[in-house]
N, C-alpha and C positions, 0 to 999 in steps of 0.2 A: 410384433415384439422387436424385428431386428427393423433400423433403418442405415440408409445408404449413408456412407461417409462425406467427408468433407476434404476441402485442400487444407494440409496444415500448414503453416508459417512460422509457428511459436511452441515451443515446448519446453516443460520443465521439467530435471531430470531428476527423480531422488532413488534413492537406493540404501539398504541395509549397511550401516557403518559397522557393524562389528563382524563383517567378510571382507577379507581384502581382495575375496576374486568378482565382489560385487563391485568393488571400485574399480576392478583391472575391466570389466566389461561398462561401466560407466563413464571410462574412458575412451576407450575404443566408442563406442558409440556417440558420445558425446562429438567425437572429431569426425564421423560418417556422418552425423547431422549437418555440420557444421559445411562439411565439403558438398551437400548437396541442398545449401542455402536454405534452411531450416534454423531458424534463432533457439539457439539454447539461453532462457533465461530462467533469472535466481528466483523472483517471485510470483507464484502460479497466479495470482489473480491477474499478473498479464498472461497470463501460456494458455492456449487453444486446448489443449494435450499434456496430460502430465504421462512420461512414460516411467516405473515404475521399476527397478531390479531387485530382485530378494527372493522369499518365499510367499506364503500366503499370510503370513503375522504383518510383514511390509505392508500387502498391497491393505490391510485393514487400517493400519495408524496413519498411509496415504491417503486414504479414505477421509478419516477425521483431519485429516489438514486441509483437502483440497476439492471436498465437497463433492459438488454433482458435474467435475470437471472431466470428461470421458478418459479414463486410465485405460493405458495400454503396459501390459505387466510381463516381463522378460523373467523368465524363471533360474534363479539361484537359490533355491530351497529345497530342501525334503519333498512337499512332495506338490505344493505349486499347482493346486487345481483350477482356482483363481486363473493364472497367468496364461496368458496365450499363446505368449512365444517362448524360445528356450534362448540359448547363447551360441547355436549352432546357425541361428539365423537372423544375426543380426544388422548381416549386408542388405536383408529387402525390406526392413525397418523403416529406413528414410525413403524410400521410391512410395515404401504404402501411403505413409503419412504425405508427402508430396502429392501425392496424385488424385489420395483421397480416395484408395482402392482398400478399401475398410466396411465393416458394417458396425451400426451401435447397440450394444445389448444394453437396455433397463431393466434394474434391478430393485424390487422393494426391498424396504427401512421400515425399522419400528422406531417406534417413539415413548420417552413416559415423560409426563407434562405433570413438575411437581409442583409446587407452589413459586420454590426460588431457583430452579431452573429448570433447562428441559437434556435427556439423555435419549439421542439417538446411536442405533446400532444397525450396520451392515447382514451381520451374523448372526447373532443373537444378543437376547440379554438373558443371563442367570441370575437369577435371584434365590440369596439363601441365605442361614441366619445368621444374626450377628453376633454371635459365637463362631470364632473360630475352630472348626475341627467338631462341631457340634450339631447332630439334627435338631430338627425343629420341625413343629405341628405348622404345615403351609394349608390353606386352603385356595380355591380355586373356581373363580367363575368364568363363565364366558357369555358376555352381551347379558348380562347380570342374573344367567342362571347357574346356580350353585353348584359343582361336583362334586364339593366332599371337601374334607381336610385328608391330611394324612401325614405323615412321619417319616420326611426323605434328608436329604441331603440338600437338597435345591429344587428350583424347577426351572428349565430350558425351554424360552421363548424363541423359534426360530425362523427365522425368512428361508424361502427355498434356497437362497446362497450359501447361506450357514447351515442347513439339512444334512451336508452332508461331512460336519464338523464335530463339533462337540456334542452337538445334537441326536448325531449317527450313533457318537461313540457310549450315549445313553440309554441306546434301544430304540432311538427315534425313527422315523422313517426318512427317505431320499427323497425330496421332491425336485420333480423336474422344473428348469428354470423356468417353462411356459407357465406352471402353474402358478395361479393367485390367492395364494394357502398361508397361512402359516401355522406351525408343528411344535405340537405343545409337546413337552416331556419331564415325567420325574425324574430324577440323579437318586439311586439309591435307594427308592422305598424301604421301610421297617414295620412290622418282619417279612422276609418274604413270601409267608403263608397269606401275609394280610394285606397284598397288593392292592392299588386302586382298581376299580373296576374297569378304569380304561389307562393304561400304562402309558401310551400316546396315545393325540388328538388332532387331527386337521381340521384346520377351521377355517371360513373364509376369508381373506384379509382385512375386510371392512367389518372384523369380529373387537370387541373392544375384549380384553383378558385381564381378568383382578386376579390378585396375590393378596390375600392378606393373612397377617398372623396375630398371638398373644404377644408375640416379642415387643417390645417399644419400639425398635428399628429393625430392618432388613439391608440386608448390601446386596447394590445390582453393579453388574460387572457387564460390560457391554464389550463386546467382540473381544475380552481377555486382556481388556485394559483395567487400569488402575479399580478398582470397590468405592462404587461411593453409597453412604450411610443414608438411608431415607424411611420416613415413618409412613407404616402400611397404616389403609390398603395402596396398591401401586395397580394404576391402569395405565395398559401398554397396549400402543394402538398405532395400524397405520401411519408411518409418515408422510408428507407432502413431499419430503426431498426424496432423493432417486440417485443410484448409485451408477454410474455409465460404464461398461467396459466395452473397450476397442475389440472386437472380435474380426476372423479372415475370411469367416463363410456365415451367410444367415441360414444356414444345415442346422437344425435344431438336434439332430443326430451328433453334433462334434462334442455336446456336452459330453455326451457317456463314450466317447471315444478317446477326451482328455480325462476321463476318470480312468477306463481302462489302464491309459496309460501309464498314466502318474501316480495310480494308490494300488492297484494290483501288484506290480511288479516290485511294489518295496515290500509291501505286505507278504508275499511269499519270500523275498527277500530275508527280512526280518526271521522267519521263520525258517528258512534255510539255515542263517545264523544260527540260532540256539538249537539247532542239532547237532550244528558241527562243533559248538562251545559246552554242551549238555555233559555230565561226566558220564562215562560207561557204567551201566546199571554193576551193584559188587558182587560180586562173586559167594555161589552158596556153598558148602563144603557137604558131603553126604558123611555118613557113619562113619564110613571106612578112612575120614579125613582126606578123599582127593577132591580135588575142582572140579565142580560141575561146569 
């Protein structure tokens, strides 16, 4: 899964314009490349290396710019599972890529191949109805046996990269990045008495997956970009292209150790927060009218 790096020469820098401490580390590194004779250039189809600053929404819309070009993603986000480096270490940045003391991780895409064009996604693709704010009856094949319709919100098509995204936040399950899966999920079944019989689904990659419904169109939204309108059914399958990231160890272990790190610690976070923001439960008055 992982292979040995290469010497870089050429790199192109993007990064999250709506942080200004994305630009203040885009700089800085932009002049440690420079000083360690690494070309920063403007257009990736010359750059060896796109190195990447933001969160994980960046390294996705990097993604759709610059293809199956190996990203190497410096973390400036929330919570930056994607990224492999932070901003704490961005002096061994240029010596990695220099030397070419790196390993490459491959990542499967999906794909849906419609008539007038084709939508690939890193993460996933959601599909759901074309009513805004509105269920709808989806149904659901895979390699063209049937599961059922049902009454949800969407359904979450996922590669083990996006597993543990929107996908997760579905009820989906984790899949480890070795695995060659991808993880089907409903968004909201109705009612909840009347669940599908299988809530998620892992399937092999080389599984073909139909969507179709009554509606006249459906909106699929691919790694949380822009909804584009398209008439079911929708088969979504296997990509050819392949998503690269720059990693520092072929340790298949450092996935769930950048998980730990990166989504635990906010997650209890967050929930430290709303204790210390929660109001004091009020106060009950007994018979006699004092404070209990």
């Amino acid at each position: 899964m992982h292979e040995k790096g290469f010497r870089v020469s050429k790199v192109v820098l993007l990064y999250n314009r709506d942080r200004e401490r994305s630009y203040r580390i885009f700089e800085r590194l932009r002049s440690s490349l420079l000083s360690n004779e690494i070309e920063v250039v403007e257009d990736h189809r010359e750059a060896e290396v796109a190195v990447v600053i933001g969160g994980d929404g960046t390294v996705l819309r990097a993604f759709h710019q610059v293809g199956s070009l190996p990203i190497l993603g410096v973390k400036d986000g929330t919570f930056g599972t994607l990224l492999e480096f932070d901003s704490t270490q961005l002096d061994i940045i240029p010596e990695i890529l220099r030397e070419g003391e790196f390993w490459l991780e491959r990542a499967l895409t999906l794909e849906i191949i419609d008539s007038k064009l084709s939508l690939i996604a890193l993460n996933e693709f959601l599909v759901r109805s074309g009513k805004l704010g509105k269920s709808s009856r989806l149904g659901l094949a895979i390699d063209d046996a049937p599961l059922g319709e049902c009454i949800c919100d969407g359904i979450i098509v996922a590669t083990p990269t996006g597993s543990y995204a929107y996908s997760l936040a579905a009820g989906g399950p984790v899949l480890d990045p070795r695995c060659d899966n991808i993880a089907i999920s409903y968004v909201a079944p109705w009612p909840p008495s009347l669940v599908p019989a299988v809530r998620s689904i892992v399937v092999p990659s080389s599984s073909v997956v139909e969507v179709w419904s009554t509606s006249p169109f459906l909106y699929v939204v691919a790694d949380g970009l822009s909804p584009v309108r398209l008439r079911p059914p929708l088969r979504i399958s296997r990509s050819r292209r392949e998503a690269v990231f720059i990693r520092k160890s072929p340790d298949p272990t450092e996935f769930y150790k950048r998980m730990v790190k990166r989504m635990i610690p906010k997650t209890l976070t967050g929930i430290l927060h709303y204790e210390k923001l929660r109001p004091a439960p009020a106060k009950s008055l007994n018979l006699d009218g004092a404070d209990q």
